[in-house]
C-alpha positions in Angstrom: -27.6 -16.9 -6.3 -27.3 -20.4 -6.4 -24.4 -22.8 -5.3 -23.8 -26.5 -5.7 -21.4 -28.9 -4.4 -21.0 -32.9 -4.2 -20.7 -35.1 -1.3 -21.9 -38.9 0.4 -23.9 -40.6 3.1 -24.2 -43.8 4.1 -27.4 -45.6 4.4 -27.0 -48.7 6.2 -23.1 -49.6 4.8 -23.9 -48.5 1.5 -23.0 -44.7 0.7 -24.9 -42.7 -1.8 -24.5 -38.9 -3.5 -25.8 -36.0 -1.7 -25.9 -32.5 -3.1 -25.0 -30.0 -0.8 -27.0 -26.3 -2.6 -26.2 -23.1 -1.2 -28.4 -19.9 -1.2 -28.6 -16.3 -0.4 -31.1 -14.0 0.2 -30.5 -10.1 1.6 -31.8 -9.8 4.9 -31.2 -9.8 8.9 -27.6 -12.6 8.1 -28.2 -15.9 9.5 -26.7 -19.6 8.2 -29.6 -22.4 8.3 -28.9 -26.0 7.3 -31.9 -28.2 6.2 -32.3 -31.6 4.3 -32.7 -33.8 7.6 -29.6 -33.2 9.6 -28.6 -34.8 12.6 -27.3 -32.8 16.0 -23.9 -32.9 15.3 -24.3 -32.0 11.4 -26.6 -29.2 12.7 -23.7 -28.0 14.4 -21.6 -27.5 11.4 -23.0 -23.8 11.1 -20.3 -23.1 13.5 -17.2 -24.8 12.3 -17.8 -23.8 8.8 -18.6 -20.4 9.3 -14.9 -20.9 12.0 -12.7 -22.6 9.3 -13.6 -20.2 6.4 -12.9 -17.2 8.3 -9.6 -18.6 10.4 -8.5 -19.7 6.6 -9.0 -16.5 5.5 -11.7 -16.2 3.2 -14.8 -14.0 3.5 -18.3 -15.8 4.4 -21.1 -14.9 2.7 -23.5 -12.2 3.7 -27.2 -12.1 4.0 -29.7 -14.8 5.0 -27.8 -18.2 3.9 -29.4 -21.4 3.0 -27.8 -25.1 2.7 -29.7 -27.6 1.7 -28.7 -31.3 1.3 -30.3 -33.6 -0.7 -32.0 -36.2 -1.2 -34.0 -34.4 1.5 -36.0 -37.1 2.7 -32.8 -39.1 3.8 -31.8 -38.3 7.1 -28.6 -37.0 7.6 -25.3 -37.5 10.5 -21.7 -36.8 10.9 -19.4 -34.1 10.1 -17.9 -35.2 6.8 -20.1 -32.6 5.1 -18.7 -30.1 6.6 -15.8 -29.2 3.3 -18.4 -30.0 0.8 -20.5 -27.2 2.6 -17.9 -24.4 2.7 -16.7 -25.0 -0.4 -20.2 -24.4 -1.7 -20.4 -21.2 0.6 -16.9 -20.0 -1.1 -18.7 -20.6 -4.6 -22.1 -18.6 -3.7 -20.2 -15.8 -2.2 -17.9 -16.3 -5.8 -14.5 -16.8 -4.4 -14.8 -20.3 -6.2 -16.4 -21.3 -9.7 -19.4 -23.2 -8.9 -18.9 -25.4 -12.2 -15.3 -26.5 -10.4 -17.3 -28.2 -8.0 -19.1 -30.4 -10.3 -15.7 -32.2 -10.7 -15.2 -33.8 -7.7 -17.0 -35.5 -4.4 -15.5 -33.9 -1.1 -15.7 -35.1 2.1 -14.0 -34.0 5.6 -14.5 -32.5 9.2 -13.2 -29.6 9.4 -11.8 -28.0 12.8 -11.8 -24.4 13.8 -8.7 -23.2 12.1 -9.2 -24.9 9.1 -7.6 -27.9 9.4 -9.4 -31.2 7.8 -10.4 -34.6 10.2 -10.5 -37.7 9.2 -14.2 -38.6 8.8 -15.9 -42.7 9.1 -17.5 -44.6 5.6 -15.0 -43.2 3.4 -14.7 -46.4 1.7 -18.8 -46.9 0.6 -19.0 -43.2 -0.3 -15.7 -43.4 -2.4 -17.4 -46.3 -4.0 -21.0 -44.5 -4.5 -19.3 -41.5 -6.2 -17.2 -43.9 -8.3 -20.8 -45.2 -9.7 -22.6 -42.0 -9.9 -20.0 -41.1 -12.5 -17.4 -38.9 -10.6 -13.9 -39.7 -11.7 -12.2 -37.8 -8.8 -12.9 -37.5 -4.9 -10.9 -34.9 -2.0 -10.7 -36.7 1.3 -8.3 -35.9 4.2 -5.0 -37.2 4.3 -5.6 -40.0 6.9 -8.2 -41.5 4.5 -6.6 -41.6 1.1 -5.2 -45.0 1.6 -8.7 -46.2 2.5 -10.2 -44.2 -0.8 -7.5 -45.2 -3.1 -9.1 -48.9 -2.8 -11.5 -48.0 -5.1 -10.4 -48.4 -9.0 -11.0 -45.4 -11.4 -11.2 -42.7 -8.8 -8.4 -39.9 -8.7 -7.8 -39.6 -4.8 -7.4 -36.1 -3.5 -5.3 -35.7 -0.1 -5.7 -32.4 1.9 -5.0 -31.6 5.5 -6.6 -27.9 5.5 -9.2 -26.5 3.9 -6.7 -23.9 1.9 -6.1 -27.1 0.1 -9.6 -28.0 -1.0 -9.7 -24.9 -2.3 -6.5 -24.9 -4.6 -8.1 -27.9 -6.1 -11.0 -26.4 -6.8 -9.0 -23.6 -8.5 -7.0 -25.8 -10.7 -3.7 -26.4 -8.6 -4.8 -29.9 -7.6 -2.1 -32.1 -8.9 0.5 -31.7 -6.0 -2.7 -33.3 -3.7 -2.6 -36.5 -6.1 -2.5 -39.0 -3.6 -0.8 -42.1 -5.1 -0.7 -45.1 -2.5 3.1 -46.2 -1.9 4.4 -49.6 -2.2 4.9 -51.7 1.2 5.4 -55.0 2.2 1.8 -56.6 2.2 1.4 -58.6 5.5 0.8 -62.3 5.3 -3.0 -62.7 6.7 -2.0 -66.1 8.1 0.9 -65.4 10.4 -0.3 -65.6 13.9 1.4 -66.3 17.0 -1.4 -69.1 17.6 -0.7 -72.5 16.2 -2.4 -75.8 16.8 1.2 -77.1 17.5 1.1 -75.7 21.2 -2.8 -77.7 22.1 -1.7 -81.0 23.8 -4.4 -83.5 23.2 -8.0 -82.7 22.3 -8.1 -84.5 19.3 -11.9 -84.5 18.8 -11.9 -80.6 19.0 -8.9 -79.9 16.5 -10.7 -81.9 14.4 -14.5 -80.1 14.7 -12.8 -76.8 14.2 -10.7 -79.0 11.3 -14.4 -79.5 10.3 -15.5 -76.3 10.8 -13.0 -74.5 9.1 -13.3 -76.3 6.3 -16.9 -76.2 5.6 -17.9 -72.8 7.4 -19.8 -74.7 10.4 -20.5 -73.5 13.8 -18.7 -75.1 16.8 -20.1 -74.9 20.4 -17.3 -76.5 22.7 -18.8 -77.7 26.4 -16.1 -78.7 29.5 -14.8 -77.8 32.3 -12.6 -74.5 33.4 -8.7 -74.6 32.1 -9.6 -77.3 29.9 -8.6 -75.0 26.6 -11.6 -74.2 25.2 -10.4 -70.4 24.7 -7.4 -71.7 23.5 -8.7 -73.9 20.5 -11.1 -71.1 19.6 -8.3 -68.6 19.3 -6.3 -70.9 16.9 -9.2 -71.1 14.7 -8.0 -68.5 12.3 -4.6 -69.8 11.6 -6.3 -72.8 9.4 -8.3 -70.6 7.5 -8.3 -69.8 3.9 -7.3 -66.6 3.1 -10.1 -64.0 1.8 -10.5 -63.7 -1.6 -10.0 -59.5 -2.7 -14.1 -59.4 -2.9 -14.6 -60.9 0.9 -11.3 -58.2 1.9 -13.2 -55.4 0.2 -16.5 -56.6 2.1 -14.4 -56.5 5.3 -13.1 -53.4 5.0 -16.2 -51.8 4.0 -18.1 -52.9 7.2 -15.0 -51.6 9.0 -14.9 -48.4 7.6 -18.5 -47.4 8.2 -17.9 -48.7 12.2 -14.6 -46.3 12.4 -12.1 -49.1 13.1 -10.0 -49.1 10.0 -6.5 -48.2 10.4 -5.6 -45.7 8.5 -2.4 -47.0 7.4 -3.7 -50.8 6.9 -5.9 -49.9 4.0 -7.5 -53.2 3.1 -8.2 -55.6 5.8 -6.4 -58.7 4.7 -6.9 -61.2 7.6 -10.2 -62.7 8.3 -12.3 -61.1 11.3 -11.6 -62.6 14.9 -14.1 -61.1 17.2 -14.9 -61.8 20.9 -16.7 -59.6 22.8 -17.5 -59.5 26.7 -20.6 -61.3 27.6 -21.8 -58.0 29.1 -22.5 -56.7 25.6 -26.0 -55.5 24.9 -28.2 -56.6 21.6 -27.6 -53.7 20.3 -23.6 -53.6 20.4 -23.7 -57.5 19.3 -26.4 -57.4 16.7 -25.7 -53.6 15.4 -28.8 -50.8 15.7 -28.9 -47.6 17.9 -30.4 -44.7 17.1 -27.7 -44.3 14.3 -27.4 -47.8 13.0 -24.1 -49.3 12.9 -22.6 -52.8 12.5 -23.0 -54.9 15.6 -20.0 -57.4 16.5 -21.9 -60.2 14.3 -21.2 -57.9 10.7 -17.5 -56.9 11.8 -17.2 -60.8 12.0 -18.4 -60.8 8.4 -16.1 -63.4 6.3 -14.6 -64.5 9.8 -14.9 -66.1 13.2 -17.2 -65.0 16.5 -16.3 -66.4 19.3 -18.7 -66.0 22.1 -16.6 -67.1 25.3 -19.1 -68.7 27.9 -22.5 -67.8 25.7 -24.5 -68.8 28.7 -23.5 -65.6 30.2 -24.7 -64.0 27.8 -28.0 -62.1 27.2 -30.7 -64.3 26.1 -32.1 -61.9 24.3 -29.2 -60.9 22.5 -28.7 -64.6 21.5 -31.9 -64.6 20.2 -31.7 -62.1 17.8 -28.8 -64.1 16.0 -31.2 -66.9 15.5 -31.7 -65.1 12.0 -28.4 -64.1 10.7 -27.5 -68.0 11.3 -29.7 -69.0 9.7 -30.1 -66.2 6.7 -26.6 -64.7 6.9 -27.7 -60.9 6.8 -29.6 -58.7 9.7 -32.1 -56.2 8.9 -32.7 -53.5 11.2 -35.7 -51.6 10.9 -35.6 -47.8 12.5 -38.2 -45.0 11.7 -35.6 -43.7 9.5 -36.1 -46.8 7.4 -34.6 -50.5 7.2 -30.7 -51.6 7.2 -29.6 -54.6 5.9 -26.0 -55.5 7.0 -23.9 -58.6 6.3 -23.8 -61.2 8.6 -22.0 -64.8 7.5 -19.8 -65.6 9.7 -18.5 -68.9 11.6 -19.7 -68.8 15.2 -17.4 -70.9 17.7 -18.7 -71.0 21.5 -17.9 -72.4 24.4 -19.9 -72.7 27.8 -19.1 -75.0 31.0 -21.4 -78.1 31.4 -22.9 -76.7 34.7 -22.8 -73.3 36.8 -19.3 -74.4 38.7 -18.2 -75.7 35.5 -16.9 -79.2 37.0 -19.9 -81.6 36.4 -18.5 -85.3 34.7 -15.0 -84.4 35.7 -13.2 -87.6 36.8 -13.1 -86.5 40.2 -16.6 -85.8 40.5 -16.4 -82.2 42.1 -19.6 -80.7 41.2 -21.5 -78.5 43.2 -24.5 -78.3 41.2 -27.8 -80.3 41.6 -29.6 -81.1 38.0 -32.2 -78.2 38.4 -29.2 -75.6 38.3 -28.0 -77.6 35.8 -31.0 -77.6 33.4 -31.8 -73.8 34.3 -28.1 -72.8 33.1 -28.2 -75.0 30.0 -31.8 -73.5 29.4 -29.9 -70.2 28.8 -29.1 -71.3 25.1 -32.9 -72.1 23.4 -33.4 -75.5 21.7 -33.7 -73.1 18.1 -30.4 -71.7 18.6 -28.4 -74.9 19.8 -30.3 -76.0 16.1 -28.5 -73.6 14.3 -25.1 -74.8 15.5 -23.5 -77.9 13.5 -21.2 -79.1 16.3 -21.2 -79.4 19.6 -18.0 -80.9 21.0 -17.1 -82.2 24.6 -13.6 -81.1 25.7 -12.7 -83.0 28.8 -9.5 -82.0 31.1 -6.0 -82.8 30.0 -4.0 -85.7 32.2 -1.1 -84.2 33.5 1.4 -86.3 31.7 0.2 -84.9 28.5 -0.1 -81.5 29.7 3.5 -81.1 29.9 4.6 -83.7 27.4 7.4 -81.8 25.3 5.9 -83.4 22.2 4.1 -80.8 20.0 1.2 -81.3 18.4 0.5 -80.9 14.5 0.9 -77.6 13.2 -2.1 -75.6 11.7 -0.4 -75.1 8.1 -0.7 -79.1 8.0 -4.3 -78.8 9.0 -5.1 -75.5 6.7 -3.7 -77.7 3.4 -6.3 -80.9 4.0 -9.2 -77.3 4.9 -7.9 -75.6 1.5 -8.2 -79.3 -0.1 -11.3 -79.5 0.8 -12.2 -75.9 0.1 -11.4 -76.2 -3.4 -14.1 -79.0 -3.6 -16.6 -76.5 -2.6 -15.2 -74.2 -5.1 -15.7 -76.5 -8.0 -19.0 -77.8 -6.4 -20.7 -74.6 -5.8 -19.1 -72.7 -9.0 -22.4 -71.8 -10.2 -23.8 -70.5 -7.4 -24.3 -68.2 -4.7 -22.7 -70.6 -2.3 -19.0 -70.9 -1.5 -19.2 -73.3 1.9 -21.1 -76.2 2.3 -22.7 -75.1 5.5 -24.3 -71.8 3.3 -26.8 -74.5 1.1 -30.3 -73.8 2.2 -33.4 -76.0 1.3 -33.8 -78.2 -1.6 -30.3 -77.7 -2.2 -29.1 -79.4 0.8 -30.7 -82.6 -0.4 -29.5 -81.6 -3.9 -25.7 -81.5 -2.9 -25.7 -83.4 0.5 -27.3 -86.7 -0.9 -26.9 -89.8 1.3 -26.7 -93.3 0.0 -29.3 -96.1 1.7 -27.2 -97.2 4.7 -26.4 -93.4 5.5 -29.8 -92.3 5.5 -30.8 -95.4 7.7 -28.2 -94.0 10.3 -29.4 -90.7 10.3 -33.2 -92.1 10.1 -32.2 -94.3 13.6 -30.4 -91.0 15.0 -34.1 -89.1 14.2 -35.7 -91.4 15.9 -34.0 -91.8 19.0 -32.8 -88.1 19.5 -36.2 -86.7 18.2 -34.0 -84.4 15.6 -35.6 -81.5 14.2 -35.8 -81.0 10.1 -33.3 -78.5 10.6 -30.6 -80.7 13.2 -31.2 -83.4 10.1 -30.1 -80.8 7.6 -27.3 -79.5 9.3 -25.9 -82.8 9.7 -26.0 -83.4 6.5 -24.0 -80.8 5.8 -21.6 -81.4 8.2 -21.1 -85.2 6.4 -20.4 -83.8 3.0 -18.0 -81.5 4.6 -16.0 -84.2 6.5 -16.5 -86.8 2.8 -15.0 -83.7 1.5 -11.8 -83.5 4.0 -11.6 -87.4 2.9 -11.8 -87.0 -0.6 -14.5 -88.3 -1.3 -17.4 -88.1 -3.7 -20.2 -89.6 -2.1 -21.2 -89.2 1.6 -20.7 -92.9 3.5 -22.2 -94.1 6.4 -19.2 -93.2 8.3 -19.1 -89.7 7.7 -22.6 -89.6 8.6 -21.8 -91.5 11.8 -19.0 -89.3 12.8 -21.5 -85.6 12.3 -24.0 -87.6 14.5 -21.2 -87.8 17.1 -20.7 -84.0 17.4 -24.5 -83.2 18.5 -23.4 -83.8 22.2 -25.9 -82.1 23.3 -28.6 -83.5 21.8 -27.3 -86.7 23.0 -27.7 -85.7 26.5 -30.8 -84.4 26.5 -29.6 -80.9 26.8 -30.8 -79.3 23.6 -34.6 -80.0 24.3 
C-alpha cells in the first residue's frame, strides 16, 4: 500500500514542495527513510515512530518505507517529521490518504507528541502557496510567521493529536487568525543625532549615505564617536517598503532569528558583528548553507567596527556582494544565491595605537606599522566604498556644551526628499538608490556638465583614480545634487564627493 503526504525544504532561502510517500512491505519490521536525508532528519525514525505511539495511535507493521522527494535534493532538519507520521497514520489507514492532499504540514515533533517550532516557515509557506495548496498546518509558534503569506489558510497545532483532527475534518477550531496589535513604529530608536556634539562632516556622509545607499568608512582616533555615528545611522532611514520587510523577514526566517511574536520584521537590519567572525559566519556557507551577517543586513546597515581587525580573507569575499549585491555559494550539493544589498559603514583607527595626526602628536607608530595596518583593507575593497570620512577628536568645550545638535527626523526629511527623487528617477527600473546604477547607466543618470568633469578629470590625474573610484563618485555627486534639489550635477557637488576619498588623498588606498 501506498501513502502520500505534503511538505517543504528550502534550497538556499527559497522553499520548495517535497512529497513525503510511505510504503509497506511484510517482512522482518524495520522503518527506513531515503530521498537524501541529512543526520538529524535520519534520526526522525525515532521521534516519529515515539510521538505516534505516546499519542496513541498504532504504527505500522512490516518493512516501512519513506521516501521524500525530489530525491536528488538533499534534505535537513526536523520539520518533516508531522508530514511523515501523518503519512505513516494514512498507510496503516487510521487517516484517508486523499485528506492529505489538502494541505502542506510541517513541524518537529517531540517524544510525547508534542509539535516544535521548526526554521524557514516563511519560504516554504510561500512555495506551497505557489504550488497550488490553499491551506498549510504549522505549530503554534509559527503561525504568525505563516499567516504573512496571502491566500493560505494557516493551521495552528501544538500536538500531533491535532494534525490529525485536521486531517479528519475537525480542523476549523485550529484556524489560526492573526490578532490585531499595535504595529511598532520602525523608526523609534533611542539613538538620535541630537546627542553627537560636533562632527559635522560625518553627519553629513552618513546624511549622504543614507540618502543615496553609499558606503561610509569613518577613520580617527579612539573615543572620537565613530561607534556612535554608525549606530544613529538607522534613525534617518527610510522606512522599508512591505516587499523589502517581506525580503527581511524571509532571510530571517530561514537563519532561525525571527521572533515568533514580531511576525514581519519592520525596521531595517542593523548588524555588527565581532571582528573575530569567520568567512563563513560573515559571508553565509557551512556545510548547510545559511545567511551570513552580510544577507541578514539585507535592506539595512553593516557596520564593521574596526574592519582592520578583521579577517582579510573574510573582507575579501565581500568584494562581490558590493559590488553585485547578491552572494552565490557553491557547495557539492549545488549553488546558493542569497541577497546581499546592504549599506556598509566602517570605521578603523588611522594607525595601530589609534592616535596618529592627533593634535598632541601621541603616536607610537612608525610609518611601516602604519602602512602594514592600513594594508589590511586592499586597494579593491577601499574601491568599493563611496566615502571615507576623517573624524578628528572633540575639543572639550564642545564635548560638554549643553547645546544639542540637530535631530535625525530633521535629517531623515531632506534623506526621504531626496529619496523620492530616486523614486521618480529610477521608476522604470531595477534600481531604487543611486549608489545601485552599474555601467553605462552611471553615465546615463550621473552625467556631469564641462567644468564638473574637468574637476574630476584633475582629481584622476593627481590621485591616479581607478574607473571604478571615478564611478562611484559620480554617484555620490548626484546623490548630494539630489539632497540639494537639484537637477543637474555642478561642479560643487562633484568637489565636495572628491573630498570624502580621504584615503585616497593620503596615499592610503594604493
Amino acid at each position: 500500500m501506498l501513502a502520500l503526504a505534503h511538505s517543504a525544504a528550502m534550497l538556499g532561502i527559497d522553499g520548495y514542495v517535497v512529497r513525503v510517500e510511505a510504503d509497506s512491505a511484510a517482512g522482518t519490521p524495520s522503518f527506513s527513510i531515503i530521498g537524501l536525508p541529512d543526520r538529524a532528519l535520519a534520526e526522525s525514525r525515532d521521534r516519529v515512530r515515539a510521538a505516534i505511539v505516546n499519542s496513541g495511535y498504532r504504527f505500522p507493521a512490516g518493512r516501512v518505507l519513506v521516501n521524500l522527494a525530489p530525491a536528488d535534493v538533499k534534505k535537513s532538519g526536523p520539520g518533516f517529521d508531522l508530514p511523515i507520521a501523518l503519512a505513516l497514520l494514512a498507510l496503516d489507514e487510521q487517516l484517508d490518504t486523499l485528506a492529505l492532499q489538502r494541505f502542506v504540514s510541517l513541524g518537529e515533533l517531540a517524544l510525547d507528541g508534542a509539535v516544535q517550532s521548526t526554521r524557514g516557515i516563511l519560504p516554504m509557506a510561500i512555495a506551497a502557496r505557489n504550488a497550488g495548496f490553499d491551506a498549510i498546518v504549522v505549530p503554534r509558534a509559527n503561525a504568525r510567521e505563516a499567516a504573512l503569506v496571502s491566500g493560505l489558510h494557516v493551521y495552528a497545532i501544538a500536538t500531533f493529536h491535532d494534525a490529525v483532527s485536521i486531517a479528519l475534518g475537525h480542523g476549523e477550531k485550529f484556524r489560526f487568525v492573526p490578532p490585531e496589535r499595535p504595529v511598532a513604529d520602525p523608526r523609534r530608536t533611542d539613538a538620535d543625532f541630537c546627542d553627537v556634539r560636533g562632527q559635522a562632516l560625518a553627519k553629513r556622509a552618513l546624511e549622504i549615505a543614507a540618502a543615496g545607499g553609499h558606503n561610509v568608512l569613518m577613520v580617527g582616533p579612539p573615543g572620537c564617536g565613530k561607534t556612535m555615528l554608525a549606530r544613529r545611522l538607522p534613525s534617518i532611514l527610510p522606512e522599508m517598503s512591505v516587499d523589502e520587510a517581506l525580503e527581511v523577514t524571509k532571510i530571517y526566517s530561514v537563519a532561525g532569528l525571527l521572533d515568533d511574536e514580531a511576525g514581519i520584521v519592520t525596521a531595517r537590519p542593523f548588524r555588527a558583528p565581532h571582528h573575530t567572525i569567520s568567512q563563513v559566519a560573515l559571508c553565509g556557507g557551512g556545510s548547510s548553507p545559511r545567511p551570513g551577517e552580510i544577507s541578514l543586513a539585507q535592506n539595512g546597515v553593516l557596520f564593521l567596527d574596526e574592519i582592520a581587525e578583521f579577517s582579510r580573507t573574510a573582507l575579501e569575499v565581500m568584494r562581490q556582494p558590493l559590488e553585485e549585491g547578491t552572494i552565490a555559494i557553491a557547495r557539492a550539493a549545488g549553488t546558493f544565491v542569497y541577497p546581499a544589498r546592504f549599506a556598509l559603514v566602517a570605521s578603523m583607527n588611522p594607525c595601530p595605537c589609534g592616535f596618529r595626526g592627533t593634535r598632541d602628536n601621541d603616536c607610537r607608530c612608525d610609518d611601516a606599522a602604519v602602512a602594514k595596518y592600513v594594508a589590511k583593507l586592499s586597494g579593491p575593497l577601499l574601491d568599493r566604498i563611496d566615502l571615507h570620512v576623517d573624524v578628528a577628536r572633540i575639543a572639550y568645550d564642545e564635548m560638554v556644551s549643553r547645546a544639542r545638535g540637530e535631530p535625525s527626523a530633521a535629517i531623515r526629511e531632506r534623506v526621504l526628499a531626496a529619496r523620492a527623487i530616486q523614486a521618480h528617477r529610477y521608476a522604470r527600473t531595477a534600481y531604487r538608490t543611486n549608489a545601485a546604477t552599474s555601467g553605462a547607466d552611471v553615465r546615463r543618470w550621473c552625467a556631469l556638465d564641462e567644468r564638473a568633469s574637468a574637476i574630476l578629470r584633475n582629481a584622476s590625474l593627481k590621485r591616479h583614480l581607478s574607473a571604478r573610484a571615478l564611478d562611484r563618485i559620480a554617484r555620490v555627486a548626484r546623490t548630494i545634487a539630489d539632497l540639494a534639489g537639484s537637477t543637474t550635477i555642478s561642479d560643487a557637488h562633484v568637489a565636495e564627493a572628491i573630498g570624502y576619498r580621504s584615503l585616497e588623498r593620503r596615499g592610503m588606498a594604493a
